[in-house]
N, C-alpha and C positions, 0 to 999 in steps of 0.2 A: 748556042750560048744563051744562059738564062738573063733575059734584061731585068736589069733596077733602076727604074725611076731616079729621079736628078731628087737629094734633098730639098727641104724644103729650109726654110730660113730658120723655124722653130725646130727643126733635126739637130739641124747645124751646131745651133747655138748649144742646143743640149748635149750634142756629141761633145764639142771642145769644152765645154765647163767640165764634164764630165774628164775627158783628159787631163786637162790641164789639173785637178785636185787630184786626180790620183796620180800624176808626177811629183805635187808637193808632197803627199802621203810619201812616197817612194824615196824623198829626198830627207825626209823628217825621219824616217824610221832609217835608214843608211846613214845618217850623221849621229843615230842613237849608238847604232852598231860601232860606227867608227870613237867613238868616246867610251863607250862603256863597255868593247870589246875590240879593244884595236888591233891586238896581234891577231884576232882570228879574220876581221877584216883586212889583215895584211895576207891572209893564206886564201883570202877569196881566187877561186878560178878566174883565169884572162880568159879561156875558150868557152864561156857560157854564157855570151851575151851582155846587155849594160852589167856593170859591175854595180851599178847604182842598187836598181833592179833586184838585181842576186843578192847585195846586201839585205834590203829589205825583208825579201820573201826571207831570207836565213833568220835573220832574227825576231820575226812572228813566227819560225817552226820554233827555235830553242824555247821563246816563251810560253809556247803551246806546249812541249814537250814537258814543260817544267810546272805547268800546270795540271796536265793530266797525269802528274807524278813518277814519269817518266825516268828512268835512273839515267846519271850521265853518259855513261857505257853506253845507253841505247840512240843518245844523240849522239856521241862519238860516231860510233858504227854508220850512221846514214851521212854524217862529215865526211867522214874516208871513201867513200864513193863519190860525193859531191865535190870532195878535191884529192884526186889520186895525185902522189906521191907525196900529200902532208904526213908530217909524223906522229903515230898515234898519240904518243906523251904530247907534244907541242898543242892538239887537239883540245885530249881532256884538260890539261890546263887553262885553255882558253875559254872553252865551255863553263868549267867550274868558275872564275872569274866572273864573264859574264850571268852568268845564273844568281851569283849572288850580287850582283850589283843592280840586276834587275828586279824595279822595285813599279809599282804603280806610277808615282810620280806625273806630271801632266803627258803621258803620254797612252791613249785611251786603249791606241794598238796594243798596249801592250799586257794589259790588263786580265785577267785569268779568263774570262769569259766569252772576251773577243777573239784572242789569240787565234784561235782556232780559225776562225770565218777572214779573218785578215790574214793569217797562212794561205787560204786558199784561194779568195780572193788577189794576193800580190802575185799568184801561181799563174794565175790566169792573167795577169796583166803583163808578166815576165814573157810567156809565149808567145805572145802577140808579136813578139819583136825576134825572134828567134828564126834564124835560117833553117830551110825545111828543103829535104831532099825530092819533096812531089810524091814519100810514100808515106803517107800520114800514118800508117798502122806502125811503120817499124822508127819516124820521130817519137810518137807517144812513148814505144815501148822504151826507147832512148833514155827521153826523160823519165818516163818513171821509175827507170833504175836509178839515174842518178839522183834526184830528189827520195826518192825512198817515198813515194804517195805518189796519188794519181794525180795526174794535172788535170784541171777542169776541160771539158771538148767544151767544140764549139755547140752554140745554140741563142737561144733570144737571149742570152745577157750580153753578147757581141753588140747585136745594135737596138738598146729597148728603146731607141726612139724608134724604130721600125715595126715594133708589136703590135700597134693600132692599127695596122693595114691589114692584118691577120681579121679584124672588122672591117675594112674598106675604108679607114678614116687614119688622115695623118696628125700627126702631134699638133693640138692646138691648144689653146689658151679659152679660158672658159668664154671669153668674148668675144672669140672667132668663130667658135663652137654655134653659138647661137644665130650667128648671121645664115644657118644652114637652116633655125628655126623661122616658121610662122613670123608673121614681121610683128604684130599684136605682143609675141613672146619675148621673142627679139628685144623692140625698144623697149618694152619693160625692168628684161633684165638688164640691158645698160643703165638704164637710170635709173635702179639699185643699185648694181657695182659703182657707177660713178659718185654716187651718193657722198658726199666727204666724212658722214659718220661711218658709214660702209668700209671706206678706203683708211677710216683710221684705223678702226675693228681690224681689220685684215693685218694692215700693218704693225700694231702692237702684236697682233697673233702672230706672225714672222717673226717678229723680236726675241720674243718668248720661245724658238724651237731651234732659233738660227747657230746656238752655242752648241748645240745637242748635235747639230747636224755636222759641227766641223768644218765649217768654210766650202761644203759641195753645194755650187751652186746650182749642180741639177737637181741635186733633192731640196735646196731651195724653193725653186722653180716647183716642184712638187707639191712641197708645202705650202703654197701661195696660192695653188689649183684648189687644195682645198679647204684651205681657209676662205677661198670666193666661193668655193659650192657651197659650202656649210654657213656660211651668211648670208646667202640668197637662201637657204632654204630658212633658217632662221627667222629672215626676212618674214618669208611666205609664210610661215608656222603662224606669225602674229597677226596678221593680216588676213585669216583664214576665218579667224573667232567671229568676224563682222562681214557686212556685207550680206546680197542679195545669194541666190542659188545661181546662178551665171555667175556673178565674181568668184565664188568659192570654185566652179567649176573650171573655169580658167589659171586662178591659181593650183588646181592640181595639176593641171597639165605643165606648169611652171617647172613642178615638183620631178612629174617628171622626165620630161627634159634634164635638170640638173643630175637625177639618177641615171639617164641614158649617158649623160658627159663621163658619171664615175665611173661605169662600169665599161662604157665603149673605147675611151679615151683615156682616164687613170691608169685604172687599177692594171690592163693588161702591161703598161709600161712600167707599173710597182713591179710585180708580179717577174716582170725581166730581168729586173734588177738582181745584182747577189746579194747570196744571204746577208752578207753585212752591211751592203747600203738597204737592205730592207729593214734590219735592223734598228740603222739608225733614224731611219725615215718613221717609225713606229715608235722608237724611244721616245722624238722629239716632238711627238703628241701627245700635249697635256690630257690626263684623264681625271682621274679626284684630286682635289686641292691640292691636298697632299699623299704623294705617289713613294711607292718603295723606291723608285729610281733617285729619288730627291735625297732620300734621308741617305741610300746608300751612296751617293754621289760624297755626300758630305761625311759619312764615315773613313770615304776613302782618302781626304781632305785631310782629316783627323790624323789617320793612320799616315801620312805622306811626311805629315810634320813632327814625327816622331820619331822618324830617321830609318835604319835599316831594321832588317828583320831581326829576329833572336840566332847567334848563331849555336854551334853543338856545343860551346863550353856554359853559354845561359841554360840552354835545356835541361842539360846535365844538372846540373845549380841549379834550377827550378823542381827537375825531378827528385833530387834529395830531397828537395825539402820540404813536397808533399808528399814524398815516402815516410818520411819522420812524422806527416801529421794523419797517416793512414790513407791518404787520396792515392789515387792511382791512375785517376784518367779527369784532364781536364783540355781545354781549347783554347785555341788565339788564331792569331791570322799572321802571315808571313807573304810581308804583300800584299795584292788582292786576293790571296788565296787561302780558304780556312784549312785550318792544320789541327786534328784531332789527336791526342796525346793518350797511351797508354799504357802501364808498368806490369810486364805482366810476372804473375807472383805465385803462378805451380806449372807442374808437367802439364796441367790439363790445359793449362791459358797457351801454354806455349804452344802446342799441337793446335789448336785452333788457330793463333794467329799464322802458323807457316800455314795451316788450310784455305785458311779465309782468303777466297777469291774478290772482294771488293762488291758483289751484289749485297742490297740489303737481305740483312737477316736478323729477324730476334733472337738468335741464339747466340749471336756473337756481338752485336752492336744496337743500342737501342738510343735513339734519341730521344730527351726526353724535354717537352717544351707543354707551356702550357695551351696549345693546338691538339684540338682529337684528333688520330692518327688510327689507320685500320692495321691491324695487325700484319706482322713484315713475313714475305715469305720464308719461312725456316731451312736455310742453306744446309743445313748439318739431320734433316728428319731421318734420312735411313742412314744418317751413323747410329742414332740416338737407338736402335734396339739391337739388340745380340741374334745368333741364331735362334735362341729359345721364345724368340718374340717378346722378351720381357726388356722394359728400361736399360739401359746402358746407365751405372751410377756414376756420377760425378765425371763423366766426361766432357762435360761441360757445365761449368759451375751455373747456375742461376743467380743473379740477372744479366750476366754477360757484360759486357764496356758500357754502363752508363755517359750519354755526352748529355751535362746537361746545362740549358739555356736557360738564367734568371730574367724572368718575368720584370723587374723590379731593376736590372742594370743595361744599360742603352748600349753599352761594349756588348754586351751578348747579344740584345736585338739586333743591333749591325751586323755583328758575325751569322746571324742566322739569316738574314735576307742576303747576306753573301754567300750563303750556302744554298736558300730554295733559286738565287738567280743564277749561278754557278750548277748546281743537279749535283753537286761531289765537291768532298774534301780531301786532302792527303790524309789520311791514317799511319797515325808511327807508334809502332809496336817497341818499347822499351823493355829491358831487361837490367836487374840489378847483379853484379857481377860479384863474384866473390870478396873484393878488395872493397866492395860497398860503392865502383861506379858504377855511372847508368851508360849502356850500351846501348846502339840502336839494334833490333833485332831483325827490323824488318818494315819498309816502306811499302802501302800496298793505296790504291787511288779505292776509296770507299763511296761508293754510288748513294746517288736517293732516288726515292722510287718517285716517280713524276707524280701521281697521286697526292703523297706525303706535301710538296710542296708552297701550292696553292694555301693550305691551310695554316701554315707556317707564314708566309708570308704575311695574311691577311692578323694573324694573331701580334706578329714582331710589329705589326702597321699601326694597329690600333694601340699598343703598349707604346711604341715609342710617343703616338699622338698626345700621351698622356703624361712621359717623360719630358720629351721637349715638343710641345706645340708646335714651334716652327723647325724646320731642318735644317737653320742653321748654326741652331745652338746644342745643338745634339753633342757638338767636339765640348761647350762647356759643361753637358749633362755629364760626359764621359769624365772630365776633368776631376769635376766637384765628389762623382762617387770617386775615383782614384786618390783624392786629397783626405778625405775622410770615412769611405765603404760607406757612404752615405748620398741621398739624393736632396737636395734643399729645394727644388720645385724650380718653378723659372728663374732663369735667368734673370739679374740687374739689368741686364743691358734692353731694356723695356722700354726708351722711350721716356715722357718725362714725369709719368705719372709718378714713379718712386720720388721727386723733387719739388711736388707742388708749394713747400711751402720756401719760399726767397730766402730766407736763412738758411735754409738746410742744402738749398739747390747749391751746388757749385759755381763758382763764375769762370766765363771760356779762361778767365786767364788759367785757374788752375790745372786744366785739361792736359799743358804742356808744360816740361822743364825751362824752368828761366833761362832766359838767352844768356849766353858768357858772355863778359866783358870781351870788347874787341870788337864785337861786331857793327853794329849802325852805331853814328857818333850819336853821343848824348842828346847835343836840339837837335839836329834829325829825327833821332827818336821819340823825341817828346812830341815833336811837330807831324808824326805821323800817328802817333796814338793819341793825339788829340785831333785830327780828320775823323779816326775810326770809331772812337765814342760815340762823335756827332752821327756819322754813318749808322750807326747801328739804335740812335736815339729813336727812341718811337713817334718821338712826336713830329719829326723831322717829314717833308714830302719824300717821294720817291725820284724824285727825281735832286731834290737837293741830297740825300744819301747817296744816289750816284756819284753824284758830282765830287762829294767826300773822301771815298773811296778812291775814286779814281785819280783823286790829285797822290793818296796815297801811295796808290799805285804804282804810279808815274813816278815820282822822287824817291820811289826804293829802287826803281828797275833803273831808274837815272843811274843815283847812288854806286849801285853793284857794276856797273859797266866801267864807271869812269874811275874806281879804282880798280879794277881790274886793272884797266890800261898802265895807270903809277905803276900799282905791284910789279907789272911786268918791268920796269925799268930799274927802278929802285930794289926793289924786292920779288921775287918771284912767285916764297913762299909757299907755306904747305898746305893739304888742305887739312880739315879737321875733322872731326866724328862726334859723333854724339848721340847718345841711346835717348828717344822719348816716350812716356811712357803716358796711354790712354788711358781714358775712363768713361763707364757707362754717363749718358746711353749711348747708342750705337757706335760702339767701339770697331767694330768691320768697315762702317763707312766714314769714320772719321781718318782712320789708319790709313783708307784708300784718297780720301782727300789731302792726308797730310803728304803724302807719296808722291801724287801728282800735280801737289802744287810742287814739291821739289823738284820735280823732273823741269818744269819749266822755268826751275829758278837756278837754272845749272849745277843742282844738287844728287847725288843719287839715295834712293832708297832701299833697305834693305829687311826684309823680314826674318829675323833671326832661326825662329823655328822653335819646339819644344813646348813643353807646356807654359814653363815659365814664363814664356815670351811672346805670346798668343796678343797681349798688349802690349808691344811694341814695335814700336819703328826704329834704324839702327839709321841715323843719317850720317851722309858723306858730302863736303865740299867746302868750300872757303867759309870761312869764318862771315864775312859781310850776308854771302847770298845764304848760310843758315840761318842767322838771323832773318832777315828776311822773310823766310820761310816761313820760320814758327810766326811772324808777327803776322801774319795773312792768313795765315792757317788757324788761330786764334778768333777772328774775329768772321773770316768765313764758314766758320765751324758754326757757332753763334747764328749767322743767320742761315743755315744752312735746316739747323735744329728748330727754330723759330719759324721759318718758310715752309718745313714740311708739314709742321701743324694748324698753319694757316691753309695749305692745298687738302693736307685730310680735309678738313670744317667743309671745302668751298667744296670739291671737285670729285672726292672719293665714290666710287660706283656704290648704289645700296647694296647691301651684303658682301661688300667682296671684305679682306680681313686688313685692319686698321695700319697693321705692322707692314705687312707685305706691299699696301699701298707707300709708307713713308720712304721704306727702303728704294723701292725702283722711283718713287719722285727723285730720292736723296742720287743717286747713280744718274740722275739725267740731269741733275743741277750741277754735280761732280765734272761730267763731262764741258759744260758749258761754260763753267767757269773757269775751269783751268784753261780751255781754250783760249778766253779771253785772257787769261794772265800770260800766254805764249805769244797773243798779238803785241801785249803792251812791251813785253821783253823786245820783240821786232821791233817794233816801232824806235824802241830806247835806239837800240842798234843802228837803225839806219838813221836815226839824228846823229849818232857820235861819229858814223860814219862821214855822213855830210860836212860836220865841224872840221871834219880829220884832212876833207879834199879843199874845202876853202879857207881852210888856217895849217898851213902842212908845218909851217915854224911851230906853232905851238903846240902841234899835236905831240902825241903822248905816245910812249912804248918805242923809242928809236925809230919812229913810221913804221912799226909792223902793223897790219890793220886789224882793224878790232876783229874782226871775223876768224883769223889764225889765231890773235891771243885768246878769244874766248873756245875756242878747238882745242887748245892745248892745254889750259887747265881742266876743258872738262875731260881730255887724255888723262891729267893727270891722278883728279877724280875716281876715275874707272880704274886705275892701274892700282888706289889704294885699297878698293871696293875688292879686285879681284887678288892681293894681296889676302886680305882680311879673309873672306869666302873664296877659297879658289875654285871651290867644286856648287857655283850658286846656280841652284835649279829654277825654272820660269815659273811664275805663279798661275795659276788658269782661271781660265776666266770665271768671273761671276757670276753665279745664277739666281735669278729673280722670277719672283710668278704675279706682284702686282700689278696694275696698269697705269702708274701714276709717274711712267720714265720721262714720255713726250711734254708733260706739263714738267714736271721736272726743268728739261731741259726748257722749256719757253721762260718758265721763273726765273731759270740762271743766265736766260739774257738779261734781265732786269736787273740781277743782282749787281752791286756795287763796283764792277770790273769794267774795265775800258771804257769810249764815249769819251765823250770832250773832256776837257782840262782846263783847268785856270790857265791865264795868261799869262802870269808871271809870278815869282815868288813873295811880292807884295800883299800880292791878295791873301794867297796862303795866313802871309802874319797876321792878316788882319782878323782870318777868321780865328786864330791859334790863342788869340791873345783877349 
């Protein structure tokens, strides 16, 4: 019997992180299946192991299937082996269904380009668990009939923390790593890594990849490896310029050492990994500022809020109507996946397109961008002569399917970096039919030649750099040309330069719709927008604006509790709604602060969708705690805008870019302070509780406790939310590339939230008045 070694602690830990994310993977993608294809996840097989599992792996094939333009007939066909005795109708019904309701949306699995590697991927994690008769040739062959593809064998991706040993070295951590170094080398590198600018470096680098990565926190752990190697070598790089010829020499051997960690101890455990954790271990490496992953991330953003794809009666509708204007072949995208369009209009197009295999060719498909491009290999050359060795005439028209990408519109740059990141698009060959509809003639998956892409990419990178600057105004770049076939250059949402002068600037208050009548009583209100003036007064210390605020704070979160409790006796009441609508500047993070100050003000929030709606928030919940809302949201906004301008001045790295610093300040201040507006709601909470156990006569709501009455309006909250949206998708997270989140977050302890209180409501008057 072949022995193995007892893991090691750093195995360990790797193995279960590992497990443990791709059971939630497993669990996220089987809850998509079971919503967005229920009856087919009702004909899922009982005798094929978790049924979790099988959902999973099923619907990364359907979407791989449907990406690589795959006809339904051909997923049908490998279903009816996957589940002998479903019915072929009940099948394609189910498929078509989900196929179209499969859309990008936040789920990354599902995405045209992943599809694939997470098919094979959930293949290989499905088997793991599957009962085997002891003849491994005749299980494989088992399953590969029933799945219809091969299932991964085994090899290093079973156990890549076990790949280092393949060098004689177990999974270690760059600082265990070194304890095997020279001691000279050793303590060195500790007291670099330990460094606290070292350890901020590192961990703002984590921050920055951890989205990309999807909650694995073994390629966490990965990315932590080399974000310490790459800043020790960093380190070394600057520290090399100076000093004697012994320090320099010893700093190479620093160097490497850190390169013996990468290659002895990384890479061979990357390298184990599957394709698609390597993928995203590589994605969620920042490389230039601004990266095609970025803009395409946010194109798909765009296209998510735009709702479904075009179905065959728009196509139809759109192919008339560039048949009446002479076009015959144009593009979009359905999903994440580009879809090339075109009408064909003689014998001689027709015969091509039932020819055309999907490899590139200039005779039949030419894309045309403004990237040089080497000429495509000619699919059709020995049709193109006769016996006599002479031309074949008009057998193929010259120039063949033009697909062409404007230089000048950011919807095409996006679509074409979703093409060089994808390799293929659907191709649909249309036909106009005698009665003057368009018929589909013919679906066929149209290849790019690997060459072609590179330069594509690099061309759509630098055009979009010049459309929109940043990548996350690419959805407004897209906007503003759809609003007028025109491009107005940046975006308003700039920040306050467009507002220098005080007249012209806006005040927070007009940011949001006036609060309705009904909500906070009149001196309340007065008495709390007179705290917040003062709060927000310049001249005021920082610590007497605290203090301001917080008394603020305190008597709304009061306020909202203790009628709550009435309502519940007196009235129970509904809740209410109400659209607000933003304004530049930064309309993303104000929308995100007004959101989640709601959430901790028992309110919910809702992002409509569409272009229309791009600034706004759709709010839900009582009448008191909306107000509320807005009246904090107001004045938090305010110094939210005002504090990330005082951190650019103080704290922004030289060269990094102005914008991307305010925004991850603004997201770390976001975080901070809403935190503190969820302490002070507790806090409310467990005073009215305490009034409620030592005054039970006077307590409020029949003795139900505050903790049920506030449970069951925000029940009742959610049940209008999901009345209103029944089909409401997650929003995903936010991606940032500044470095300005952790000061962020240190500013929005400061900020005017939580901290002591006045002592009683005397002093308030005093200062009110």
């Amino acid at each position: 019997m072949r022995y193995r070694s007892p893991e090691s602690p750093a195995e360990r830990a790797f193995r279960e992180s590992r497990e443990e994310w791709l059971e939630a993977r497993v669990h996220d993608l089987a809850d998509v299946l079971e919503t967005a294809g229920a009856q087919l996840y009702r004909l899922l097989p009982s005798d094929f192991g978790d049924q979790r599992r099988v959902a999973a792996a099923t619907i990364a094939r359907v979407a791989a299937d449907r990406a690589r333009a795959r006809s339904v007939g051909d997923t049908v066909r490998w279903l009816e082996r996957l589940m002998p005795g479903a019915q072929p109708h009940d099948l394609t019904d189910s498929v078509r269904e989900l196929r179209a309701r499969l859309a990008p949306g936040d789920e990354p699995a599902l995405w045209s380009w992943n599809a694939g590697a997470w098919e094979e991927m959930l293949l290989w994690w499905w088997w793991r668990s599957q009962r085997r008769t002891g003849e491994m040739e005749r299980d494989y062959a088992g399953w590969r009939s029933r799945w219809s593809a091969d299932v991964p064998w085994d090899g290093p991706v079973d156990f890549p923390q076990r790949a280092p040993r393949r060098h004689g070295r177990e999974l270690l951590t760059l600082a265990e790593f070194f304890t095997h170094e020279p001691e000279p080398l050793s303590l060195l590198a500790r007291a670099v890594l330990d460094a606290p600018e070292t350890a901020a470096t590192v961990q703002d680098v984590v921050l920055l990849r951890e989205e990309h990565l999807q909650g694995a926190g073994h390629l966490l752990w990965l990315a932590e490896q080399q974000a310490c190697a790459e800043e020790l070598e960093a380190w070394r790089r600057k520290q090399q310029a100076s000093g004697s010829e012994a320090t320099r020499a010893f700093l190479a051997e620093l160097s490497e050492a850190v390169k013996r960690y990468m290659s002895v101890v990384l890479q061979p455990v990357i390298s184990a990994l599957s394709g698609c954790e390597r993928a995203l271990l590589s994605h969620s490496k920042r490389g230039p500022w601004r990266s095609a992953d970025d803009y395409l991330g946010a194109f798909l953003d765009f296209l998510d809020w735009q709702g479904r794809a075009p179905d065959d009666t728009q196509v139809e509708r759109q192919a008339t109507e560039l048949a009446d204007q002479g076009r015959t072949t144009w593009h979009g995208m359905e999903g994440s996946l580009p879809v090339w369009y075109h009408i064909v209009t003689s014998p001689q197009e027709r015969a091509a397109a039932k020819a055309y295999s999907g490899a590139p060719s200039a005779s039949v498909l030419r894309v045309r961008t403004g990237a040089p491009v080497q000429a495509s290999f000619d699919l059709f050359s020995m049709d193109l002569w006769n016996e006599s060795g002479e031309p074949e005439a008009e057998w193929y028209p010259e120039p063949g399917i033009d697909i062409h990408y404007d230089g000048d519109s950011a919807f095409d740059l996006g679509a074409l970096l979703a093409v060089a990141r994808l390799g293929y698009a659907r191709l649909e060959f249309l036909a106009v039919g005698a009665d003057g509809g368009v018929q589909r003639l013919r679906t066929v998956l149209a290849r790019v030649r690997e060459e072609d892409t590179p330069a594509w990419r690099r061309w759509a990178l630098a055009s979009l750099a010049v459309l929109a600057p940043e990548p996350d105004d690419l959805a407004d770049a897209i906007t503003r040309q759809d609003d007028d076939g025109a491009d107005h250059g940046a975006d308003d949402d700039e920040g306050w330069d467009d507002y220098e002068d005080p007249e012209v600037r806006r005040t927070p208050e007009e940011h949001v719709a006036r609060p309705a009548a009904g909500g906070l009583p009149p001196a309340l209100l007065g008495k709390v927008r007179a705290l917040l003036r003062q709060a927000e007064d310049s001249s005021v210390t920082e610590q007497e604006a605290r203090t301001f605020l917080d008394k603020a704070t305190e008597l709304m979160a009061k306020y909202g509790i203790e009628q709550a409790m009435l309502d519940d006796v007196s009235d129970p009441g509904k809740p209410v709604d109400k659209v607000v609508d933003l304004y530049a500047p930064y309309v993303k993070e104000a929308r995100r602060l007004l959101s989640w100050i709601a959430g901790e003000m028992r309110c919910s929030a809702v992002y409509p969708g569409g272009k229309d709606n791009r600034h706004r928030v759709h709010l839900f919940g009582f009448e008191a705690d909306l107000h509320a809302t807005e009246v904090l949201f107001t004045s938090l906004r305010f110094q939210m805008l005002r504090g990330a301008d005082v951190a650019d001045a103080l704290h922004r790295p030289e060269g990094e870019d102005a914008r991307a610093y305010k925004r991850s300040w603004m997201l770390g201040f976001i975080r901070e302070v809403t935190t503190r507006i969820g302490a002070a709601q507790r806090a409310a909470r467990a005073a009215a509780d305490t009034k409620q156990q030592t005054d039970p006569l006077g307590a409020d709501s029949a003795g139900r406790s505050v903790a049920l009455v506030l449970a069951d309006r925000s029940a009742v909250v959610q049940a209008q939310v999901s009345a209103r949206y029944p089909k409401l998708g997650k929003t995903r997270p936010t991606k940032f590339k500044g470095t300005g989140y952790w000061q962020g977050v240190a500013d929005g302890k400061h900020a005017e939230i939580g901290g002591p209180a006045f002592a009683d409501e005397d002093d308030m008057d005093q200062l009110t008045h």
